[in-house]
DRENTORKOL-3810 file (N, C-alpha, C; in nm, 4 decimals):
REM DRENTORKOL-3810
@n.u->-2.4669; n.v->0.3725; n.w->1.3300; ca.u->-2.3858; ca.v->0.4395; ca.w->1.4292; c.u->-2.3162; c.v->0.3338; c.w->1.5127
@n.u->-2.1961; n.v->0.3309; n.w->1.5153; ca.u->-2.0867; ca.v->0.2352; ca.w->1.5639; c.u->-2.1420; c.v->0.3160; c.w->1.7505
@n.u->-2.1271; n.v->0.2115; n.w->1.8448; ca.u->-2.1498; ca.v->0.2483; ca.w->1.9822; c.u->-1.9994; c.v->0.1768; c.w->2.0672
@n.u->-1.9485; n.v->0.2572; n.w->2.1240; ca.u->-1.8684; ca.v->0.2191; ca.w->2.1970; c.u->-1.8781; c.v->0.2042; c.w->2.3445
@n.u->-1.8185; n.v->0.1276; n.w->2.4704; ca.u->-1.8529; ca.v->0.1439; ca.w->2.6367; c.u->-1.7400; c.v->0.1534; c.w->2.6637
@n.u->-1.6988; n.v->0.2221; n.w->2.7894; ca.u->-1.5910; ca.v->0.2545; ca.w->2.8469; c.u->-1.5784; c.v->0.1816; c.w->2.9704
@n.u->-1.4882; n.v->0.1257; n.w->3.0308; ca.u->-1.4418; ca.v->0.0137; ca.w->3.1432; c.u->-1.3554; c.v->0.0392; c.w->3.2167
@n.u->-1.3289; n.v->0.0223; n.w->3.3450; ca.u->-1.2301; ca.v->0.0705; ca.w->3.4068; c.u->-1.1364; c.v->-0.0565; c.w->3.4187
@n.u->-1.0074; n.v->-0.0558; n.w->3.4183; ca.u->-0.8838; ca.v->-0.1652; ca.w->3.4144; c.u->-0.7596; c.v->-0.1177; c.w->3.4900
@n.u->-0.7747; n.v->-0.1627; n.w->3.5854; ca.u->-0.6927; ca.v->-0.0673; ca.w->3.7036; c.u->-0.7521; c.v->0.0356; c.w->3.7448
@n.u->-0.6303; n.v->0.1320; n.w->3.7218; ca.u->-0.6396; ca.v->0.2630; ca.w->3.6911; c.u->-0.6496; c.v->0.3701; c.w->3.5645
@n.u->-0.6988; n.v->0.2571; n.w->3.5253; ca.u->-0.6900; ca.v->0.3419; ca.w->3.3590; c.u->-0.8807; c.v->0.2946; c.w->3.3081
@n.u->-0.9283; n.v->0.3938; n.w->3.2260; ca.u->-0.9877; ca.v->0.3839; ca.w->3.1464; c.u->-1.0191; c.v->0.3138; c.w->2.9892
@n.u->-1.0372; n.v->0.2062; n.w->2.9630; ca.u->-1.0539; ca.v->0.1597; ca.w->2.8128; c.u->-1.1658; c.v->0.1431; c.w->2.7588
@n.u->-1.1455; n.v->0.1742; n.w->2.6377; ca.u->-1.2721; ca.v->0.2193; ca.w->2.5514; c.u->-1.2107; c.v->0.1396; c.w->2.4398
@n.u->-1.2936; n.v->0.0138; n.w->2.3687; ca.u->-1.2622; ca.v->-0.1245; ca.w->2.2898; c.u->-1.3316; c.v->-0.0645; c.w->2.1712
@n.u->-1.2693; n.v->-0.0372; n.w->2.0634; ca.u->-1.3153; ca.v->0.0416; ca.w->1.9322; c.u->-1.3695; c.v->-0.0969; c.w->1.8680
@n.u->-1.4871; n.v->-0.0504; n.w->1.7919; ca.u->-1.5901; ca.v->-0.1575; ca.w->1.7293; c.u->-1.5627; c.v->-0.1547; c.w->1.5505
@n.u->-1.4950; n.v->-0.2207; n.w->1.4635; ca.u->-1.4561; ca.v->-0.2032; ca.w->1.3662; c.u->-1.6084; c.v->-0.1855; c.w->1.2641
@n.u->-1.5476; n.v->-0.1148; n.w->1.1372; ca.u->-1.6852; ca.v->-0.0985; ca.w->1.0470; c.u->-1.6682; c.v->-0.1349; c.w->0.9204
@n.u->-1.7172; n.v->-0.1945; n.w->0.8901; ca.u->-1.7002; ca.v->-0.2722; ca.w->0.7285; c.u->-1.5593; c.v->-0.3044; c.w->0.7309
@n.u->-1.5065; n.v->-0.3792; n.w->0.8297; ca.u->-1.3457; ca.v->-0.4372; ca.w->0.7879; c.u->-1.2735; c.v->-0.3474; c.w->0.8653
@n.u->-1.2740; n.v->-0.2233; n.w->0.8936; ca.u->-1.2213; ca.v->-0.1291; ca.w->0.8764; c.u->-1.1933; c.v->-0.1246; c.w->1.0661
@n.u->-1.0702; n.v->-0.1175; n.w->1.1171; ca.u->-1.0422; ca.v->-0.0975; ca.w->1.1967; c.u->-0.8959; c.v->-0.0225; c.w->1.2696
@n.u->-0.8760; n.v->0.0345; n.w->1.4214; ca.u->-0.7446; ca.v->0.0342; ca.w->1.4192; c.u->-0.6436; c.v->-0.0820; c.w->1.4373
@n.u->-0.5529; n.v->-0.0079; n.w->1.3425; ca.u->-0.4268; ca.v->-0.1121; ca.w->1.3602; c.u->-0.3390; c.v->-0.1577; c.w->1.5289
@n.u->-0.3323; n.v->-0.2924; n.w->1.5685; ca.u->-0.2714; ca.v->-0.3041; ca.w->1.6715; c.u->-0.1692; c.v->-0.2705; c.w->1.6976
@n.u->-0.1297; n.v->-0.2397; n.w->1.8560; ca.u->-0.0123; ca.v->-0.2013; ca.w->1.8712; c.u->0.0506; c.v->-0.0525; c.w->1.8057
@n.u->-0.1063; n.v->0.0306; n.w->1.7530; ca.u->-0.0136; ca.v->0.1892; ca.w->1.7372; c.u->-0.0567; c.v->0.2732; c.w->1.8431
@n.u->0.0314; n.v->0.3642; n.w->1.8443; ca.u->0.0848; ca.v->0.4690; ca.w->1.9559; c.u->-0.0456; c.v->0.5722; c.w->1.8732
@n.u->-0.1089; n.v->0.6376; n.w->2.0018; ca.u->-0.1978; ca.v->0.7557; ca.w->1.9320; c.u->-0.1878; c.v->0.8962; c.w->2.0371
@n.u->-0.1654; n.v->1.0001; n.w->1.9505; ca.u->-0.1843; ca.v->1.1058; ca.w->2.0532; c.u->-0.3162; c.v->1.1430; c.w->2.0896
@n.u->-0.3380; n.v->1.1030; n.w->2.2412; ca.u->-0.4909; ca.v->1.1869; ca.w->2.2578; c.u->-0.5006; c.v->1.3194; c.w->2.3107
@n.u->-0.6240; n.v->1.3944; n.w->2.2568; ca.u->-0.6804; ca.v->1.5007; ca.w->2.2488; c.u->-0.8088; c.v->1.5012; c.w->2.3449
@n.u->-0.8135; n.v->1.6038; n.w->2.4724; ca.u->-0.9026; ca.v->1.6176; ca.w->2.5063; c.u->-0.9740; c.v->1.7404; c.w->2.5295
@n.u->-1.0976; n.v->1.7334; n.w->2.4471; ca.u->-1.2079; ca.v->1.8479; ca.w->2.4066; c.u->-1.2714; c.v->1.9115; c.w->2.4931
@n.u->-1.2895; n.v->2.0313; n.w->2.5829; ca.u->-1.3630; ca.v->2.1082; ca.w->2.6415; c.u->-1.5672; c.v->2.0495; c.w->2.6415
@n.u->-1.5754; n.v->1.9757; n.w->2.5346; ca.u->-1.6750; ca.v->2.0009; ca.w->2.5018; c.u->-1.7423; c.v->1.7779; c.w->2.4973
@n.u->-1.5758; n.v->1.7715; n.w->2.5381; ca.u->-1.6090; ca.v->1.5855; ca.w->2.5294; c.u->-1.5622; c.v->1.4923; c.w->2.4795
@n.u->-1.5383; n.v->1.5822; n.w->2.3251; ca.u->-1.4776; ca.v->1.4939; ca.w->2.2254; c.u->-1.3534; c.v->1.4110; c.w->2.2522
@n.u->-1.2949; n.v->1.3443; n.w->2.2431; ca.u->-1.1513; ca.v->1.2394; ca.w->2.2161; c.u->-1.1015; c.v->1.2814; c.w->2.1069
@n.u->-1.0331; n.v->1.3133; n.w->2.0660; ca.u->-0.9277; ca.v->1.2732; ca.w->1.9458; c.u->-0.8252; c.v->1.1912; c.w->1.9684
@n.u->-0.7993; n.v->1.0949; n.w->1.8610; ca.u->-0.6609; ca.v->1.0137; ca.w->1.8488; c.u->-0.6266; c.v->1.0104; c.w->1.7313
@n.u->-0.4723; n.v->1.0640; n.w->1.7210; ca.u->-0.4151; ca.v->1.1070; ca.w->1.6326; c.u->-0.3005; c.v->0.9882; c.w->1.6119
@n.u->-0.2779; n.v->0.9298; n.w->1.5223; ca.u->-0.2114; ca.v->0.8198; ca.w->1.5182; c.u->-0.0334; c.v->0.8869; c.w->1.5444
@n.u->0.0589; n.v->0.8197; n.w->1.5761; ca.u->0.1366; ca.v->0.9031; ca.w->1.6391; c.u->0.2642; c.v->0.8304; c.w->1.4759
@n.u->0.3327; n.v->0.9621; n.w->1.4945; ca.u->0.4436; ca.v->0.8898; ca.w->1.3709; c.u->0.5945; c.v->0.9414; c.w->1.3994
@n.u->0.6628; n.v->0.8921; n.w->1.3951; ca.u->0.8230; ca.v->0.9496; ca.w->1.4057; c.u->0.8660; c.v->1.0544; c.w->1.3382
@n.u->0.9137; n.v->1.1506; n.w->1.4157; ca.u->0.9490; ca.v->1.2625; ca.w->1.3453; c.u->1.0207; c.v->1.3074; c.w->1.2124
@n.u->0.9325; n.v->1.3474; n.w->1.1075; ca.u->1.0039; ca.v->1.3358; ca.w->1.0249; c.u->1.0985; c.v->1.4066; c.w->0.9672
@n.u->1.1771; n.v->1.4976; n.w->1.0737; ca.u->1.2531; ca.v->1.6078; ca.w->1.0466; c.u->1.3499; c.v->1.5503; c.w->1.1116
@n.u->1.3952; n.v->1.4508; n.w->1.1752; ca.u->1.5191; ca.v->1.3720; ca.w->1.2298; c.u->1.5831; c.v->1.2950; c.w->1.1689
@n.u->1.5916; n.v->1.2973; n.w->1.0463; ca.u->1.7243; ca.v->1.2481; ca.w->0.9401; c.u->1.7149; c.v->1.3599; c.w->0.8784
@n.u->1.8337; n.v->1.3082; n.w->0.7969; ca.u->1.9173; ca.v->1.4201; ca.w->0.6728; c.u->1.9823; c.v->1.4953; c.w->0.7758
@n.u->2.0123; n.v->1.5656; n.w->0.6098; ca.u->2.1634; ca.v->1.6482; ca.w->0.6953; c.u->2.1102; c.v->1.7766; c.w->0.7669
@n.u->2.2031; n.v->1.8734; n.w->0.8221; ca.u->2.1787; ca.v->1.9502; ca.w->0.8656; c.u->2.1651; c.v->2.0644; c.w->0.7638
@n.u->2.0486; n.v->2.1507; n.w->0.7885; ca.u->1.9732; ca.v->2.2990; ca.w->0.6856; c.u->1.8985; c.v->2.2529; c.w->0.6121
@n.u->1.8960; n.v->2.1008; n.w->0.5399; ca.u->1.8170; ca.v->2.0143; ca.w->0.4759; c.u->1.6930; c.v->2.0699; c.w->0.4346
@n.u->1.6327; n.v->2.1604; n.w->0.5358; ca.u->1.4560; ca.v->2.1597; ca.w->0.4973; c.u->1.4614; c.v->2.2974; c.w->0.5611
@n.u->1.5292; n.v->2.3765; n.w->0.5427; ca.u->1.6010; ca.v->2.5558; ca.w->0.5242; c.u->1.5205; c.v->2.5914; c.w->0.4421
@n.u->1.4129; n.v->2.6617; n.w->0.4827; ca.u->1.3164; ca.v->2.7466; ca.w->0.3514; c.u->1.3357; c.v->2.8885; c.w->0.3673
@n.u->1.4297; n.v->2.9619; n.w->0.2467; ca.u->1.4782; ca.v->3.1244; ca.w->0.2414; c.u->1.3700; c.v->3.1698; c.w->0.2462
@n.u->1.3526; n.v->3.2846; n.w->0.3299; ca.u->1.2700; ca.v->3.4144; ca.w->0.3667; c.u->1.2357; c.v->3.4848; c.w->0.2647
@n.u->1.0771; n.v->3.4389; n.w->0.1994; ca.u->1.0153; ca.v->3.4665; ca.w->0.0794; c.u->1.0080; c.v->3.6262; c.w->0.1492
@n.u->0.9661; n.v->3.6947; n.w->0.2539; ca.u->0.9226; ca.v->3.8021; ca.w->0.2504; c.u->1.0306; c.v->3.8929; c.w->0.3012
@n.u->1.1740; n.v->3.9110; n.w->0.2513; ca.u->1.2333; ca.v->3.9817; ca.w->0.3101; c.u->1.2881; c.v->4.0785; c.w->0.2586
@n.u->1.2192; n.v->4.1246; n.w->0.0904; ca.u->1.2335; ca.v->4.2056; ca.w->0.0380; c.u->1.1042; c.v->4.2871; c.w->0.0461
@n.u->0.9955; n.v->4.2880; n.w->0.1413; ca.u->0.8482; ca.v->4.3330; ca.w->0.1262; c.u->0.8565; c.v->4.4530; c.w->0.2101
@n.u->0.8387; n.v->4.5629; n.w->0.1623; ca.u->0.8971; ca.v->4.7091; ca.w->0.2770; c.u->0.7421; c.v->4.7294; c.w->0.3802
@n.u->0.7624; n.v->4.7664; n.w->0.4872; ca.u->0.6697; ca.v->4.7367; ca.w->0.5772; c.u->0.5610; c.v->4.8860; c.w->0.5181
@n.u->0.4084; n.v->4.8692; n.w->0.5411; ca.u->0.2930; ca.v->4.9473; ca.w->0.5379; c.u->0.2789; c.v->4.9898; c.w->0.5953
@n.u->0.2321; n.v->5.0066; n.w->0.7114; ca.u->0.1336; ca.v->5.0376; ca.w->0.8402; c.u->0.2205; c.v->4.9728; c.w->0.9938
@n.u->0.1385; n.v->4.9084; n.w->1.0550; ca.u->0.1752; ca.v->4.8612; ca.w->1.2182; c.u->0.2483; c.v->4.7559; c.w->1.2401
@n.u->0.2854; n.v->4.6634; n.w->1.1341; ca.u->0.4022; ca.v->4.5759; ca.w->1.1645; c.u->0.4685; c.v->4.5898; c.w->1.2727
@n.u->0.4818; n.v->4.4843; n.w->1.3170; ca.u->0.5784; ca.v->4.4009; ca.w->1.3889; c.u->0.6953; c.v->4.3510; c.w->1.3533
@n.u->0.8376; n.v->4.3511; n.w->1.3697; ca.u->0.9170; ca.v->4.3391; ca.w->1.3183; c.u->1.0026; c.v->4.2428; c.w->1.4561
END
């Protein structure tokens, strides 16, 4: 079990990740954090959007269900 400590630096909190068999994060990446009701951290490595090139309609997916005649309580 990898153990980590948390430090205060200013005003900020840091927590110095302990690498495992080689295996560590990469410097200098951007991570989105997540904070859990319950404690947990998540960090989500952060990546450039990948819907900001190409052209425009590019990634336009036609309305598989728009020949499906409604059943019951739908919402429309």
């Amino acid at each position: 079990m990898l153990i980590a400590k948390s430090r205060l630096q200013g005003s900020s909190v840091v927590i110095t990740l302990p690498s495992s068999n080689g295996n560590k994060p990469a410097a200098n990446q951007e991570y989105i954090v997540v904070y859990s009701e319950d404690g947990t951290i998540i960090l989500v490595p952060k990546i450039d959007d990948p819907f900001s090139s190409g052209e425009e309609a590019e990634f336009y997916e036609e309305d598989e269900w728009e020949d499906m005649k409604l059943e019951g309580r739908e919402i429309i």
